[in-house]
C-alpha positions, 0 to 999 in steps of 0.5 A: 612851194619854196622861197628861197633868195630873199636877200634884203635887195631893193627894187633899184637893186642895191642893199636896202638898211645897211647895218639894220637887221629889222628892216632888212628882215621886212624886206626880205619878208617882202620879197618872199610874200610877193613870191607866194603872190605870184603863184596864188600863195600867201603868208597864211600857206607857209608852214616853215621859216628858216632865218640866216643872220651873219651875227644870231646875237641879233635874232630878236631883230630878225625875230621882231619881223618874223612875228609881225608877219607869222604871229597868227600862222606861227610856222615852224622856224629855224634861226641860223648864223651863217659866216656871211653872205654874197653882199657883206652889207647884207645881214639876213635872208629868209627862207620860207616853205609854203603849202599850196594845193593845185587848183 
């Protein structure tokens, strides 16, 4: 299974942290473990992780959510820097892929 789409969006629709890539990074994670939820899935079924920043010079931030999450499962992981995204007040976004068996 693949998330992918996890914008920092909050549940009224608009950017959540504007300007802070830590909260941003927990919302995004957010998105995506209730993702894996809905199918029967959680974090410790993920085994890759992928990290969009508009700026990598604030990996650690991003990295700060990631390992809050992942420390224990400890997925591979990709950081890239991306020229932006659709909303410019967005700073992140995750990708996560999961391995889930068929029940």
């Amino acid at each position: 299974m693949s998330v992918a789409g996890t914008a920092p969006i909050g549940a009224d629709g608009t950017t959540v942290q504007a300007g802070d890539v830590y909260w941003q990074s927990v919302r995004c994670l957010d998105i995506a473990e209730a993702a894996l939820r809905e199918v029967g899935a959680a974090l410790a079924d993920v085994v890759r992780t992928r990290v969009m920043l508009v700026d990598c010079d604030q990996w650690r931030e991003a990295g700060r959510a990631h390992g809050e999450r992942f420390a224990v499962i400890r997925p591979a992981c990709t950081f890239v820097q991306v020229s932006r995204f659709i909303d410019p007040d967005w700073l992140v976004e995750f990708e996560l892929d999961a391995y889930v068996l068929d029940s």
